[in-house]
matplotlib code that plots the C-alpha trace (Angstrom):
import matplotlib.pyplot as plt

x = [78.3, 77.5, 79.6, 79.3, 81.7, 81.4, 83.2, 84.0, 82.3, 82.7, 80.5, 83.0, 85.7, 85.3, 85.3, 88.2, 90.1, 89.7, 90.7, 94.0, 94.5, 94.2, 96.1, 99.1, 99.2, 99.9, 103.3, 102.6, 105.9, 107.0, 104.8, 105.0, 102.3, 103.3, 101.3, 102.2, 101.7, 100.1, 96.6, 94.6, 91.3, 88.5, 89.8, 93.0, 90.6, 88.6, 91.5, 92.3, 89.5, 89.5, 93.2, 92.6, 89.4, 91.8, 94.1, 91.8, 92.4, 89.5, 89.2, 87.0, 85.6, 84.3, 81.8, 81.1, 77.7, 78.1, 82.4, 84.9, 86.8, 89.3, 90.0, 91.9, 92.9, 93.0, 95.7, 95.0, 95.9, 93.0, 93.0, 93.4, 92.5, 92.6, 95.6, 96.4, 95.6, 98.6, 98.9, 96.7, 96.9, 94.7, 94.5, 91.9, 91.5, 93.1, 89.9, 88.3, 91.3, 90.2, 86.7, 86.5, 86.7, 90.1, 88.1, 84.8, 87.4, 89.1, 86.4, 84.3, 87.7, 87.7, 84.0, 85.0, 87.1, 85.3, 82.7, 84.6, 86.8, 90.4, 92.6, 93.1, 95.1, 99.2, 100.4, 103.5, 103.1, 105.9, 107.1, 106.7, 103.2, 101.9, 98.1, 98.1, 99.7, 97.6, 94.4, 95.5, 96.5, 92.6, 91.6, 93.5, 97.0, 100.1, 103.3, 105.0, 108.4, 109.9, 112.4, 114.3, 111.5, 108.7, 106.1, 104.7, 101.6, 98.8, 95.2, 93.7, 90.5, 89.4, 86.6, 88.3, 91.1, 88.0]
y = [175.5, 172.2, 169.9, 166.7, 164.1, 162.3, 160.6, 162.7, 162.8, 164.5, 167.0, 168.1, 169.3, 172.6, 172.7, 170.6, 172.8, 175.9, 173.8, 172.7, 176.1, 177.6, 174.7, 175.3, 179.4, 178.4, 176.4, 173.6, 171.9, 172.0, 169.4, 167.3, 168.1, 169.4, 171.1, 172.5, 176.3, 176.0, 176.7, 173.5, 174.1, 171.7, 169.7, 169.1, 168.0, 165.9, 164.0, 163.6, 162.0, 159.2, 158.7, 158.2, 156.1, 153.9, 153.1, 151.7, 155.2, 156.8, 160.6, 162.0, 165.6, 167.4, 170.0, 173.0, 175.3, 174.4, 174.9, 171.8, 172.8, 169.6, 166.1, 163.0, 160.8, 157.0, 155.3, 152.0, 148.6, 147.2, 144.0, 145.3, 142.0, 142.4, 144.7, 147.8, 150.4, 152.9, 156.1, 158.7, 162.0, 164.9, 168.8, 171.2, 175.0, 176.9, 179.3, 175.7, 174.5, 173.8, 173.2, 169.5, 168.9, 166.6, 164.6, 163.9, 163.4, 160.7, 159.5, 158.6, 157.1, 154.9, 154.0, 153.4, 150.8, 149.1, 148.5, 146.9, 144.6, 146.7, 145.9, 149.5, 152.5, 153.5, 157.4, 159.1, 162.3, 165.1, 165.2, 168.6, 169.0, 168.9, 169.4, 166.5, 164.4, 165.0, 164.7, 160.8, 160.3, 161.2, 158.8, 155.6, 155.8, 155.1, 155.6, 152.5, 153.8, 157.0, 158.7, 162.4, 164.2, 162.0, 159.2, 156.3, 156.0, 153.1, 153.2, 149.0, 148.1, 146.0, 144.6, 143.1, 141.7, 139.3]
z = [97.2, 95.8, 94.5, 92.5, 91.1, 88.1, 85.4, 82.9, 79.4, 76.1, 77.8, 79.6, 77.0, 77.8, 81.5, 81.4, 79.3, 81.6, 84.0, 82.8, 81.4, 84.9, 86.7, 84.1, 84.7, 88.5, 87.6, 90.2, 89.1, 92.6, 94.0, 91.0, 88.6, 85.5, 82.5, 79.6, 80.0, 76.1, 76.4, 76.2, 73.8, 73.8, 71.4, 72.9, 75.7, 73.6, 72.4, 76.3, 77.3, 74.1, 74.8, 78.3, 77.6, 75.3, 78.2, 80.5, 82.8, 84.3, 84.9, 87.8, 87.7, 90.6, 89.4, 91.7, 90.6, 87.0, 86.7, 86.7, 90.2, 89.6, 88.3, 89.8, 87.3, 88.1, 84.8, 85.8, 84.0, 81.8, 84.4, 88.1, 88.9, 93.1, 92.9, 93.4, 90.7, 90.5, 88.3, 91.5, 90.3, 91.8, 91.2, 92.2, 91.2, 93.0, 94.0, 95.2, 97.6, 101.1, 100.2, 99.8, 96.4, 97.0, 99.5, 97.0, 94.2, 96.5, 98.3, 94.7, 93.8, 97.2, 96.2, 92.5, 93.6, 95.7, 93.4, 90.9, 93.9, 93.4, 95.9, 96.4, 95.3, 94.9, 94.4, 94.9, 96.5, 97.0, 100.6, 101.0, 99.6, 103.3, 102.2, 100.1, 102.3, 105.0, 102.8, 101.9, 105.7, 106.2, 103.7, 105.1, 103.0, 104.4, 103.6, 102.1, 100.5, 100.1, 98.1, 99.0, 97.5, 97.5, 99.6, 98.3, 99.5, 99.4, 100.2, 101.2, 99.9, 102.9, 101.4, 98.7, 101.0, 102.1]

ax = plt.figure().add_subplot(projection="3d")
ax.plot(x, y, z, "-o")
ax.set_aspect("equal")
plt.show()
């Protein structure tokens, strides 16, 4: 299977949709992402994508043989400016868990970052979502704060801590 990453484009309205779709019919409320079970058509995904590009938020896709397997969205300020950009969320299809698409999504995030000098990345992450956790443990987070249901979590850019 190959898998790519890339930001996602008008292109992708349809994919995207299926996507969410899917991700909503699995009620993932429980480790924190929530959907709304209605459907989401192209054009509901169209309008996602302009309102995300509008609020300086990008939205990584990992594409796997031609379908959109998952999406981590970055909602980051319009001036990151050396600090951290906040706002991680990542989901992947539930027939492509434990495949790598969370680690390409996050590692092209990590890369995104660094590119453009970020201090790094801030997510909150459900305690008791245990593959997650460990994924961002593999990429360099750590735990700075916690709450009874959640981790704070923060990845360093160490090249822009130079």
């Amino acid at each position: 299977m190959r898998t790519t990453v890339h930001q996602a484009v008008e292109a992708d309205q349809e994919g995207l949709a299926a996507l969410l779709t899917g991700l909503a019919d699995e009620r993932l409320d429980g480790i924190g992402i929530v959907i709304d079970t209605t459907p989401v058509l192209p054009e509901h995904a169209r309008a996602i994508l302009q309102l995300l590009s509008s609020q300086g938020a990008s939205l990584l896709v990992a594409e796997c043989d031609g379908t959109l397997a998952g999406f981590l969205l970055l909602a980051r300020p319009e001036k990151c400016d050396g600090k951290h950009c906040s706002g991680v969320t990542i989901a992947v299809a539930r027939d492509y868990r434990r495949q790598g698409i969370g680690s390409a999504l996050l590692a092209a995030a990590q890369r995104m970052v660094e590119t453009e000098g970020v201090g790094g990345l801030l997510l909150t992450v459900r305690k008791n979502n245990e593959p997650a956790v460990g994924l961002y443990r593999r990429f360099a987070f750590e735990a700075i704060g916690e709450t009874e249901m959640d981790l704070k979590m923060r990845w360093q850019n160490k090249a822009a801590a130079h």
